[in-house]
C-alpha positions in Angstrom: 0.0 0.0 0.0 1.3 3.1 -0.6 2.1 6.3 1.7 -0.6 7.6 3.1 -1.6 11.2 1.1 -1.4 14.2 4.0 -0.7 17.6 2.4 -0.1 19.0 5.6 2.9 16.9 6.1 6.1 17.1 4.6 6.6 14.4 1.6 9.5 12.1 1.0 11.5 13.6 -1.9 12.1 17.2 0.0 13.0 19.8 -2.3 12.3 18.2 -5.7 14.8 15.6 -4.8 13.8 11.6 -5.4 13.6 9.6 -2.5 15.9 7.2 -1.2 15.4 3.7 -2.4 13.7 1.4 0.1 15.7 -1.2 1.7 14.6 -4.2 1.8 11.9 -5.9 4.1 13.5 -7.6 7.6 12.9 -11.3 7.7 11.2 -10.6 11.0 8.0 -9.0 10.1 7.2 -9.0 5.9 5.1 -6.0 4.3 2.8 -8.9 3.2 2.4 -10.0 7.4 1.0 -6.4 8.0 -1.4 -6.4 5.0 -3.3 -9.0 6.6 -2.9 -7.8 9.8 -7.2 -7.4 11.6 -5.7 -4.4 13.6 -4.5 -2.6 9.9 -7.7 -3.9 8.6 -9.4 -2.3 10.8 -7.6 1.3 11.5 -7.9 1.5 7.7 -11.4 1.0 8.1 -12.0 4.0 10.4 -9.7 6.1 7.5 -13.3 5.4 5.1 -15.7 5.5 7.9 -14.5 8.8 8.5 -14.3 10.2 4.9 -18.1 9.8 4.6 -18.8 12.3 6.3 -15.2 14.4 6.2 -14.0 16.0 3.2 -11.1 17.1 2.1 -9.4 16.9 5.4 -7.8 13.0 4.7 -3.9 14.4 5.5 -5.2 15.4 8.6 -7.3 12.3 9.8 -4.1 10.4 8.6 -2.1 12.7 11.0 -4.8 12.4 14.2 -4.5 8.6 13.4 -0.7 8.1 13.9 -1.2 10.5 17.2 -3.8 7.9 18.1 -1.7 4.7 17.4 1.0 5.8 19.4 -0.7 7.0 22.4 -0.1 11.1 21.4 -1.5 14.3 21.5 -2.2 16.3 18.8 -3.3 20.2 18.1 -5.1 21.3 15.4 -4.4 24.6 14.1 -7.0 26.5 11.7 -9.9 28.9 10.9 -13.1 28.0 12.2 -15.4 26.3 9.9 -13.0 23.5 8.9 -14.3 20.4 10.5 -11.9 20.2 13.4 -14.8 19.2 15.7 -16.6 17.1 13.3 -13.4 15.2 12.4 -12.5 14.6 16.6 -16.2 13.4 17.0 -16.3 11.4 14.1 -13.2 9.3 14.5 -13.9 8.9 18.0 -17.5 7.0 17.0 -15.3 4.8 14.1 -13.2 3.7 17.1 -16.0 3.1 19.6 -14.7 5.0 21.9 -16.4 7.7 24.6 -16.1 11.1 23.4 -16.0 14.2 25.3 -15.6 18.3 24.1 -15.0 21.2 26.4 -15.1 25.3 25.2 -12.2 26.7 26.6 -13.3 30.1 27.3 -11.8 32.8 30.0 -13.8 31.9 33.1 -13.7 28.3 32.6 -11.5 26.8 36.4 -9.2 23.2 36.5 -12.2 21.8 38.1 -14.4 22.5 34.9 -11.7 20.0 33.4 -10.4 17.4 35.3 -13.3 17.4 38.4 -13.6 18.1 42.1 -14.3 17.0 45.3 -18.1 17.6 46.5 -19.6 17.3 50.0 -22.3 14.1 49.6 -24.3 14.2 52.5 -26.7 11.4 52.0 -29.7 10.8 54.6 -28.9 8.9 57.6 -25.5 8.9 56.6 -22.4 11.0 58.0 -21.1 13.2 55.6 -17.8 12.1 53.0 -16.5 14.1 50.0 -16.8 12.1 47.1 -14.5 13.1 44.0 -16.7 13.9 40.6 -15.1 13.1 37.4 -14.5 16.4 34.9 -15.2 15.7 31.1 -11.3 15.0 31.1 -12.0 11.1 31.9 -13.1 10.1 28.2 -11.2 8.3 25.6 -11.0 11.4 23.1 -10.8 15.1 24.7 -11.6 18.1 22.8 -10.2 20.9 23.7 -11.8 23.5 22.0 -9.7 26.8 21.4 -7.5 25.8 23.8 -5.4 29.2 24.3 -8.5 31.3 25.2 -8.5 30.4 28.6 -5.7 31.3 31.6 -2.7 29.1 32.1 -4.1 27.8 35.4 -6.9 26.0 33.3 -4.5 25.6 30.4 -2.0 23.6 33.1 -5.0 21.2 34.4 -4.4 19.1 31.7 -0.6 18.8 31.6 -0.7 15.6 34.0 -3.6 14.5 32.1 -1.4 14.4 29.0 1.8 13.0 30.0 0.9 10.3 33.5 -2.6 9.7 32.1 -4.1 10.4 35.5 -5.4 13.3 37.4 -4.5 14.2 41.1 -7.0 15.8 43.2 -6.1 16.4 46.9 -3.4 13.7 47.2 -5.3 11.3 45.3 -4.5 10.0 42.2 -7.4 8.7 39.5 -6.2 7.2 36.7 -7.7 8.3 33.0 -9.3 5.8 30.7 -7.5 3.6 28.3 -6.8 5.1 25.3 -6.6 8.4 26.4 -6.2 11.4 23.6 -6.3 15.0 23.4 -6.9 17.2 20.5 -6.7 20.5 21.0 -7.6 23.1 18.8 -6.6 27.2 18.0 -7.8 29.8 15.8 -4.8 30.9 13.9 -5.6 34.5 13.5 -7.7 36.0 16.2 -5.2 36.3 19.2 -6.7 39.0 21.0 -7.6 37.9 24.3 -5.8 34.7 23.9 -3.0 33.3 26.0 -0.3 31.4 24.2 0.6 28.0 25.1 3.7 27.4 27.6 6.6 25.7 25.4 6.4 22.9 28.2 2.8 22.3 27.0 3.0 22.4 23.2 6.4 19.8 23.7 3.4 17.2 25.6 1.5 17.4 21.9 3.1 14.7 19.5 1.7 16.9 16.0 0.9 20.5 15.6 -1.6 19.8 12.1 -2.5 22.8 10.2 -5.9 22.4 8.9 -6.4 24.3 5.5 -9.6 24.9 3.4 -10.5 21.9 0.8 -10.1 22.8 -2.3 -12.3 23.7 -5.2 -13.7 19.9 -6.2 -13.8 18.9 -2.4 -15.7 22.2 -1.3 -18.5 21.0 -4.3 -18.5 17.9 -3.0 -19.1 19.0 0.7 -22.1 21.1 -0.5 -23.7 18.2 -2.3 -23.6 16.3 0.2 -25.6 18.8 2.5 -27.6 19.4 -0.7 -28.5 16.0 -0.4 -29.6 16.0 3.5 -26.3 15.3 5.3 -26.5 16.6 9.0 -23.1 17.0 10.4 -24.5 17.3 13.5 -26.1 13.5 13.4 -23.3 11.4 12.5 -24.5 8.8 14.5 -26.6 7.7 11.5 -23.6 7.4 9.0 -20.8 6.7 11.0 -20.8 3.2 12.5 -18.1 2.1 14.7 -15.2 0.0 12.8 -12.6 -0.8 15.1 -12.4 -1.0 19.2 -9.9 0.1 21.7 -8.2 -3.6 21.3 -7.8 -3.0 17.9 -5.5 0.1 18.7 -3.7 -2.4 21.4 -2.8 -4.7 18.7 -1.7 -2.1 16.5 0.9 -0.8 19.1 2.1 -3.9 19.6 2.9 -4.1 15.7 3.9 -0.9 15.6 6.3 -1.6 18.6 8.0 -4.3 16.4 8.9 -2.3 13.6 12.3 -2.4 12.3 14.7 0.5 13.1 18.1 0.4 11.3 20.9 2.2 13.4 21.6 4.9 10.5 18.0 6.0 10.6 18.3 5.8 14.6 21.4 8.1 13.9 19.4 10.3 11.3 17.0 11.4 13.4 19.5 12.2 16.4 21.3 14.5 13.6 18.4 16.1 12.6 16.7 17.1 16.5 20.6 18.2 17.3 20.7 20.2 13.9 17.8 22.7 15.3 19.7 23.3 18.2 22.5 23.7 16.1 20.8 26.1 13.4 21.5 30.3 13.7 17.6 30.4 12.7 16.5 29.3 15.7 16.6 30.3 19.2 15.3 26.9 20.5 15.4 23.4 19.0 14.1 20.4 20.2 13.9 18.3 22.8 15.2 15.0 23.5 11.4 13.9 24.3 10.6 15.9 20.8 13.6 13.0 19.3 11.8 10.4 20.7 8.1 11.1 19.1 9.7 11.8 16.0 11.3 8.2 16.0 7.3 7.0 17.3 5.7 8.3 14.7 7.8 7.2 11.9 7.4 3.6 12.6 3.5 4.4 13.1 3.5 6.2 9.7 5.9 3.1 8.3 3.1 0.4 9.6 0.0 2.5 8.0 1.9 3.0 5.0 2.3 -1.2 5.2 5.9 -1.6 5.5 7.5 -3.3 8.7 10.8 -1.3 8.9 11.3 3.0 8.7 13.2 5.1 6.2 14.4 8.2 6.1 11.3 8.5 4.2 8.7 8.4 7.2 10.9 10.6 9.1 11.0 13.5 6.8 7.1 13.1 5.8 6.0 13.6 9.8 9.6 16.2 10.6 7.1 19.2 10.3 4.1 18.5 11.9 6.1 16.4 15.1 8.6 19.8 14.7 7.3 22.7 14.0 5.9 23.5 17.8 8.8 22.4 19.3 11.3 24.4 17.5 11.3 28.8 18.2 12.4 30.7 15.5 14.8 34.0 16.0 12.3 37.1 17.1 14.4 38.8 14.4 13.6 36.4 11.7 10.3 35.8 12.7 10.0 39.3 12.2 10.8 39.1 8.3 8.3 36.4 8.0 10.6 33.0 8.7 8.6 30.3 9.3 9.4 27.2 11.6 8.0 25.0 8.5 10.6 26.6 6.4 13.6 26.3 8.4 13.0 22.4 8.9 12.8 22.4 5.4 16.1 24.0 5.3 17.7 21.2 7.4 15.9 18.5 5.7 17.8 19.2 2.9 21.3 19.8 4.6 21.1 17.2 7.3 22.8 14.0 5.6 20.3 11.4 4.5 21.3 7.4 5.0 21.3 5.8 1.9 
């Protein structure tokens, strides 16, 4: 099967060059042995569940997916209107799984989000507080327009995101299994808006940019409303495809993919190469090295093949990169994008052969 289409992300063959042959499959696991794999099966499954009622957004559901298959966060970035909501709530009906949305807005509290400790005074009983679960304990969180509420809501979720599990008064509850957050932000209205702490978009595994569909798409889209479609009842069209297990056995597979030491030594040039660069005033992390090296061999295992090129780790770079990385006020300044500089050292950065 081939590599999954996502204009959002960055493509193997970066600047007009061809990509690198593909070495050949490991004895261990054959392309052929994840073809027939139920968990692919079915994963691809949700990819067609969700596209009838989705258009023009398939780069992105691919993108939410990976996030998804290796147990990451993701934040969606775009102009209202563009099905990030619809997109959240459909896949998490193809997956079966509990689905939960909250409105960040200025005067929303932590306890709005992850829950709180009430006084239950039952009758003939003495009273005990008992601890009520916030919309945080789902499978899939929206966070609607996350950076338009205070960093004291904002930092609620930070030990949702990376422990799975929610401390309230010395005790810990642990979140459901899977456990995903999509968060979402306008890209041009900022006023009144509080930015993201850099320790909080490093806990999100893609920043995807979500774009308008283009001209064909966009007719589509208004046919099918045309024709009766009712965004806001996709219980009727969307039927669920896969299950929680399914996503088990997929990490599992996903955990045995082949990683050759040069690509191992690819990607360590590449996240040291940002701290390296004069563009940038902050590269990434080591935890920002070790999603990238995550999603590749998820975006190797829905693309079918049981090992990672250089490939998969150029086509998820800017989306696993591009929050992590903070380009020079100066440059910024003259319009520098993050995007572009990681192109930049894509096409520097040695690439195994």
């Amino acid at each position: 099967m081939s590599q999954p289409n996502n204009p959002s992300f960055n493509q193997p063959g970066v600047g007009g060059q061809p990509a690198p042959p593909a070495p050949p499959a490991p004895a261990s696991m054959s392309t052929s042995s994840l073809g027939e794999s139920r968990a692919r099966q079915a994963v691809m499954q949700v990819r067609e569940e969700v596209g009838k009622v989705i258009v023009g957004q398939q780069g992105v559901l691919s993108g939410v997916i990976t996030a998804l298959l290796v147990n990451g966060h993701v934040l969606l970035e775009g102009v209202p209107g563009t099905a990030k909501t619809l997109l959240a709530k459909t896949l998490a009906s193809s997956f079966d799984m509990e689905f939960s949305r909250v409105q960040f807005t200025p005067d929303l509290m932590p306890s709005d989000v992850v829950g709180l400790s009430v006084l239950d005074q039952a009758p003939g009983q003495a009273p005990q507080f008992r601890f009520r679960k916030g919309p945080v304990f789902t499978n899939l969180l929206l966070a609607d327009e996350i950076n338009r509420t205070p960093p004291k809501t904002q930092a609620a979720l930070l030990e949702a995101m990376e422990e799975r599990q929610v401390s309230i008064e010395g005790t810990t509850h642990p979140l459901p299994k899977p456990f995903l957050v999509i968060a979402t932000q306008n890209p041009i209205e900022y006023e009144g808006t509080f930015p993201l702490p850099e320790a909080q978009l490093d806990r999100f595994l893609f920043k995807l940019v979500v774009g308008y569909p283009n001209e064909e798409q966009e007719h589509d889209m208004l046919a099918r409303h045309h024709g009766g479609l009712n965004p806001h009842q996709t219980g009727d069209l969307v039927k669920a495809v896969a299950t929680p297990d399914d996503l088990v056995a997929a990490r599992r597979e996903i955990d045995a993919i082949t990683v050759e030491p040069a690509v191992l030594r690819y990607i360590v040039q590449l996240g040291r190469a940002t701290r390296e660069s004069p563009s940038l005033q902050l590269g990434v992390s080591p935890r920002g090295m070790t999603w990238l090296l995550h999603a590749a061999k998820a975006w190797a295992w829905l693309s079918g093949r049981a090992f990672v090129t250089p490939d998969e780790v150029k086509a998820i770079a800017k989306p696993c990169l591009r929050h992590r990385v903070l380009v020079r006020p100066e440059l910024e300044l003259e319009g520098t994008a993050a995007d572009a500089v990681i192109d930049g050292l894509l096409a520097t950065v040695p690439t195994p052969r």
